[in-house]
N, C-alpha and C positions, 0 to 999 in steps of 0.2 A: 333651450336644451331640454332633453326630458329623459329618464332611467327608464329603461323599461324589461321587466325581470318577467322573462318568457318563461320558467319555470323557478324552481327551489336552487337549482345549479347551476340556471346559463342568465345573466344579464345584460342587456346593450343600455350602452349610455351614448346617446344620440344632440348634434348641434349643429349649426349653423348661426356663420356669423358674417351678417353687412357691414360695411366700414366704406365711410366717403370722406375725402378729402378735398377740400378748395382750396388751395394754394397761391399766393402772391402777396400785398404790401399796402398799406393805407396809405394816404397822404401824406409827404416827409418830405423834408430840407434839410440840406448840409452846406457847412461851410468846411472844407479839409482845411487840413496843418497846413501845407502846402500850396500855395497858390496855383492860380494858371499858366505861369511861365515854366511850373514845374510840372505841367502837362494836368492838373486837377483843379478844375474850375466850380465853383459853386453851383450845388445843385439842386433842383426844384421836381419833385416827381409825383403824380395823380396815383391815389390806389388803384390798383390793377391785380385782376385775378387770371392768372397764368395758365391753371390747370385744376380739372375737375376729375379726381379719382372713384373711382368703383370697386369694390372686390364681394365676394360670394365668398366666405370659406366653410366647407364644411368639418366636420370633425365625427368620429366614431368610433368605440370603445368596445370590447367587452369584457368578462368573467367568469370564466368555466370553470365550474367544481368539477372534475373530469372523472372522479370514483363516485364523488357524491357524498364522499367520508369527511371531507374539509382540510385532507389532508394534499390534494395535489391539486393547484390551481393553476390555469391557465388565464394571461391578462394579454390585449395587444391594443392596440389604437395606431389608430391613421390622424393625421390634422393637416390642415393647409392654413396658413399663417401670413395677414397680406402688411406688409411692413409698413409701421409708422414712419411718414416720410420725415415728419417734423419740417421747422422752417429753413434748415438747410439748403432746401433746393432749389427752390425761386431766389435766394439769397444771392446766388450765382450770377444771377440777371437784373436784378434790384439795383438801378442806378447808383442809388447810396449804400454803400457799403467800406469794409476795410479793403484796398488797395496797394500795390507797391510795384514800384518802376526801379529798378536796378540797372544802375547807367555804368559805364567807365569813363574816367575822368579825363577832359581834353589833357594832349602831353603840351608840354610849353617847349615852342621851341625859342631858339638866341633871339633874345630882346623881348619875345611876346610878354605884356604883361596882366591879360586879361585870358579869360579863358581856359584855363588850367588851374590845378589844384597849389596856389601860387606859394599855400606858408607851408606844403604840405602836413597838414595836420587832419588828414584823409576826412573831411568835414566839406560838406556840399555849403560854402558861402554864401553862394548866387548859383543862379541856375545856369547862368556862361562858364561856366565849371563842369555842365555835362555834356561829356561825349559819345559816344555810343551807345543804343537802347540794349541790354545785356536781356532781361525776361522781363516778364510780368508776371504780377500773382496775385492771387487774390479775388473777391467779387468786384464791386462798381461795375457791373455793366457788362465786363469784361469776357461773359460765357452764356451762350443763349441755351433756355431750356426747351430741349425738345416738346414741342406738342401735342406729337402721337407718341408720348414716351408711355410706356407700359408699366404697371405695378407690379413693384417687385411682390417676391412673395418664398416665403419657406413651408416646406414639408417634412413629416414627422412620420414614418413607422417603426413603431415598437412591441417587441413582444417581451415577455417574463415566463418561465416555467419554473414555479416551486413547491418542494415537494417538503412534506417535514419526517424526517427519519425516523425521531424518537421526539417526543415531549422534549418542547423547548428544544427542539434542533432542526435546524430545517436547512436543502442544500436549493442555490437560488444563479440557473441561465438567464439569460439576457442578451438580446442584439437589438440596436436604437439603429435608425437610418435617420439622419438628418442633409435637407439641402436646399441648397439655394440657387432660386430659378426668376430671371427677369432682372439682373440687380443693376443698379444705374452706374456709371464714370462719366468722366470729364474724356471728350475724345478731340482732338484738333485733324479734322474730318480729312482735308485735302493734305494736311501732312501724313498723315497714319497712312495714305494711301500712295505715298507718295516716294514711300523708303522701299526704293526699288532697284537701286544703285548698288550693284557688291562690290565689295571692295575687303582687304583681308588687312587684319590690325595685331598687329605682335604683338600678344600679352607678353608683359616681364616676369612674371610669374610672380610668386608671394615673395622675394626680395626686390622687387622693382628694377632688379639690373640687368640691361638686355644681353645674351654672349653666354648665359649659365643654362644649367642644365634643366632648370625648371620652365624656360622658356615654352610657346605657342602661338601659334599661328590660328586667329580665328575667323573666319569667315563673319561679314555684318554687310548690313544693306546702307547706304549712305542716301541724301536724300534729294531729288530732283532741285536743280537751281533757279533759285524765283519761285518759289511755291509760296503760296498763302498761304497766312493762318485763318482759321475759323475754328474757335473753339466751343464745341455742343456738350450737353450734358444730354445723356438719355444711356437708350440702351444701346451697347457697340453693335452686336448682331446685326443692328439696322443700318449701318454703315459699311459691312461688308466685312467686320470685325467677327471675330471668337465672342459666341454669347460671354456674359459675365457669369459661370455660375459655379458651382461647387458641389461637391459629395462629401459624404463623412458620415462613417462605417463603426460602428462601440459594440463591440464585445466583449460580457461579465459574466464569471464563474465567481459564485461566494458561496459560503457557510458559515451559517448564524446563530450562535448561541444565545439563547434568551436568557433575561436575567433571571436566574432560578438557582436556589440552596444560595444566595448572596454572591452569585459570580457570573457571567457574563463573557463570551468572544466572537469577536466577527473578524471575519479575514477574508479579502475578495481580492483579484487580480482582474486590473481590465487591460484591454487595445484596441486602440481608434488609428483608422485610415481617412486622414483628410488630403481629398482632390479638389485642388482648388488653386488659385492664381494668387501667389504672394509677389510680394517685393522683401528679394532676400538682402535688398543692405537694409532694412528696415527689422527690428528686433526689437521683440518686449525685453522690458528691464524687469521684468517678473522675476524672481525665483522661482515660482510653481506655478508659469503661465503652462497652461497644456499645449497648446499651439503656439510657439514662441513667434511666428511671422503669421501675422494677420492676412486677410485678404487684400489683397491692391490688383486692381485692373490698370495695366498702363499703358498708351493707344501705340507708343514707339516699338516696332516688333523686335527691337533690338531687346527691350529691355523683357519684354516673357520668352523669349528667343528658346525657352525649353519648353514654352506652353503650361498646360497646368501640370503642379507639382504635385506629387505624394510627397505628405510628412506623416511620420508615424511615432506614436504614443504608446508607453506602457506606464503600470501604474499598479504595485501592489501595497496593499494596507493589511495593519495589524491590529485590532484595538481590542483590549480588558479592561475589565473592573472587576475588583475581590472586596466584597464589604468584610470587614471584621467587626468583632465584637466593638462595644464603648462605640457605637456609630463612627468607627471610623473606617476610611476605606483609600482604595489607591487606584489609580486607574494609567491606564500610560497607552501611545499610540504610535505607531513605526510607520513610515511611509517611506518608499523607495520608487522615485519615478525614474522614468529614462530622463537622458537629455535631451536636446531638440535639435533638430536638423538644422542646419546650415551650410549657408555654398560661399565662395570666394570673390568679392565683387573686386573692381576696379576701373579708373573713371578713361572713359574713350572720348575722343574728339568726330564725330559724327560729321562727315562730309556736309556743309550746307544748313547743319544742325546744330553741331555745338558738344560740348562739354557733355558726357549723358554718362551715370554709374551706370553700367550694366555688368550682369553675373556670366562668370566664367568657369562656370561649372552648376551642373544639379544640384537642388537641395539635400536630395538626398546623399549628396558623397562625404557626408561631415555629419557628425554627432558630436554634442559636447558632451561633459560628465555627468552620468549619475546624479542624482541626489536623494541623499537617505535622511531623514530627521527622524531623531526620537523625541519626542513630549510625553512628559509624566505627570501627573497629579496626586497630592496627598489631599485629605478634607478631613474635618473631625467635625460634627454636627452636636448642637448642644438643644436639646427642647426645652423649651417654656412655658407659661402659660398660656392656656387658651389656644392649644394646640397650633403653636407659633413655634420658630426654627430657627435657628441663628447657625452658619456655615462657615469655618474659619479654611482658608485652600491656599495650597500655594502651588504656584505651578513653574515648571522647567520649561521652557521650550528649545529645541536643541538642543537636549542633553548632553549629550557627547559633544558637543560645540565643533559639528562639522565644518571645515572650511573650505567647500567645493566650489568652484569658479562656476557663478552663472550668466555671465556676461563678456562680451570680448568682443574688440574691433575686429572689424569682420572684410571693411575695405583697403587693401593694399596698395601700394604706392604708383603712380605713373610712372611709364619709362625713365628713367636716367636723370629723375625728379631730385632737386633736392632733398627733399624729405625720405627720399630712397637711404641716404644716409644714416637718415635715424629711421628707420621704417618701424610705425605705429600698429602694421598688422597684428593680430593676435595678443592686443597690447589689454589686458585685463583692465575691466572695468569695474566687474561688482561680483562681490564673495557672496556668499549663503551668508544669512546674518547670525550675527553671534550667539552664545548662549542667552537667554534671557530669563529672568527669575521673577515672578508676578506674586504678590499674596494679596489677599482678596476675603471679601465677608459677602456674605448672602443673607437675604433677611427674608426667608420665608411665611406670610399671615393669612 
């Protein structure tokens, strides 16, 4: 990388960055929990290098004093960013790895006395106990890595315009683009293409009971009968899938008080547009997750059946400090984000497929609550010798001891389910956390 300052007011900061990748497994042996009658035999595997990555990223900055007074500056940068795969992804095709076969249990009919779950005390005894292969999961072997898989890679522009109004005040735009382009899943190649079947599945609606008013009729593809599995890791694109990729759009309006006469305030409001492919029965347990559903590419088109989602973010802050005399001072911080988007899942029985959550509804038709926290600080600084500081603090968080819900079951019951009874939807998980009171020493030298 190198700075390079074309004049007194314009500078580029210039880079480029190579990154290679060898991917695969040295020489290993396993013996699993489980023996061979439960389908996992001991295993013996040679080091094997899977895949050899490349990437070129370049990167470019600059800084325009736009008057030349130092009072209005312009900043922007581009970057391309080629993702650390880590060992994750040969892990998928590595003979030895973590594994799991999920069976149902033979039923015992009159007299059998072998073969079924006989004391039922729901515990796999013997392996003549297992009846039906239900999934698999997991690595051992069980997902081949594409070989012309492509590196993933993210991108970055961003610009700043700030201007300073008066000494120690300055007002400060912003727009960030961030995205993601090439990114890898798990696809089971001849199934994903294989859900071609329509067929139409009465949602119960959020009380699970078919006959009320909240009922629907959804349209879903079910899945050719007899179809292989083959399960590939790489990019979907190349299967005739939706690339994996994403957008996401931040825009910031602030103003900024510098510390000056012993006082201090900054307060800014942002919003971000993220386009991208989640799995909505999947939710952070965050309180101040920004994007509370992560990215998930899932190969079943039932399950993106809205394609990629917008979820959208706001987010305004407040924060001060007032030193007073005797070094002592206060300082306290407001934050009010939005909630997060959510949609209504519930679990479908898929013609030929199985059991699968799928959403039945857009992300965006659901927002949870708000959430506001105040945190405050007191500190009293004591000096010593040898221009050395001692800090006694204590701090609030939560002041007001919000108790806003930021968590909630999200899947609703199957038709005429039992559990339609007690139905768990909407059933609260986790509050904003309580007030908390911290005191604290600092030992400055």
């Amino acid at each position: 990388n190198d700075t390079w300052a074309i004049n007194s007011g314009l500078s580029l900061n210039l880079a480029l960055r190579y990154d290679r990748y060898a991917l695969g497994w040295p020489d290993q042996n396993a013996t699993p929990n489980r023996g061979a009658d439960y389908g996992f035999a001991p295993i013996t595997a040679s080091g094997q290098t899977l895949l050899n990555l490349a990437s070129i990223s370049p990167r470019a900055g600059l800084a325009w004093d736009i008057r030349g007074n130092g009072k209005t500056v312009l900043k922007a940068f581009f970057g391309r960013y080629a993702y650390n795969p880590s060992a994750d992804v040969t892990d998928r095709e590595n003979p030895v790895g973590a594994a799991t076969r999920r069976y149902a249990f033979v039923s015992c009919t009159a007299g059998q006395t072998s073969g079924c779950d006989l004391n039922n005390n729901k515990v796999v005894d013997s392996a003549a106990e297992l009846g039906r292969l239900i999934s698999t999961a997991g690595g051992a072997g069980s997902v081949k890595v594409d070989r012309e898989i492509d590196h993933p890679y993210g991108l970055e522009i961003s610009t700043h315009l700030e201007h300073e109004l008066f000494p120690a005040l300055s007002v400060r735009g912003s727009y960030v683009f961030k995205g993601t382009r090439n990114e890898w899943a798990e696809v089971d190649t001849p199934r994903a293409n294989a859900l071609t079947v329509p067929f139409n599945f009465l949602d119960p609606g959020r009380d699970g009971l078919t006959g009320t008013s909240d009922d629907q009729t959804v349209q879903l593809m079910g899945m050719v009968a007899g179809t292989a599995s083959n399960r590939v890791y790489g990019n979907p694109e190349k299967y005739g899938l939706p690339g994996f990729e994403g957008d996401y759009h931040t825009v910031e309006f602030a103003v900024n008080r510098r510390l000056k006469n012993h006082w201090m305030l900054l307060t800014s409001f942002e919003h971000t547009w993220a386009d991208s492919f989640v799995s909505p029965a999947q939710s952070s347990t965050s309180a101040l997750g920004v994007i509370r559903h992560s990215t998930s590419y899932l190969w079943n088109i039932n399950q993106r059946r809205f394609g990629r989602q917008m979820q959208t973010y706001w987010n305004y802050k407040l924060l001060g400090r007032y030193e007073f005399p005797w070094q002592l001072a206060i300082a306290a911080s407001f934050k009010l984000q939005s909630g997060y988007n959510w949609a209504r899942s519930t679990s479908v029985t898929i013609p030929n497929l199985g059991a699968t959550t799928v959403a039945m509804e857009p992300l965006s038709a659901n927002r949870s609550p708000n959430v506001g926290i105040l945190d405050i600080r007191a500190e009293k600084s004591l000096k010593i010798a040898g221009g050395r500081k001692l800090t006694a603090m204590v701090d609030v968080f939560n002041a007001l001891n919000s108790d806003t819900v930021v968590n909630f079951r999200l899947t609703s019951p199957a038709a005429n389910t039992p559990v339609a009874v007690n139905n768990r939807f909407n059933e609260l998980i986790a509050l904003l956390d309580p007030r908390i009171v911290r005191f604290g020493v600092r030992f400055d030298f």
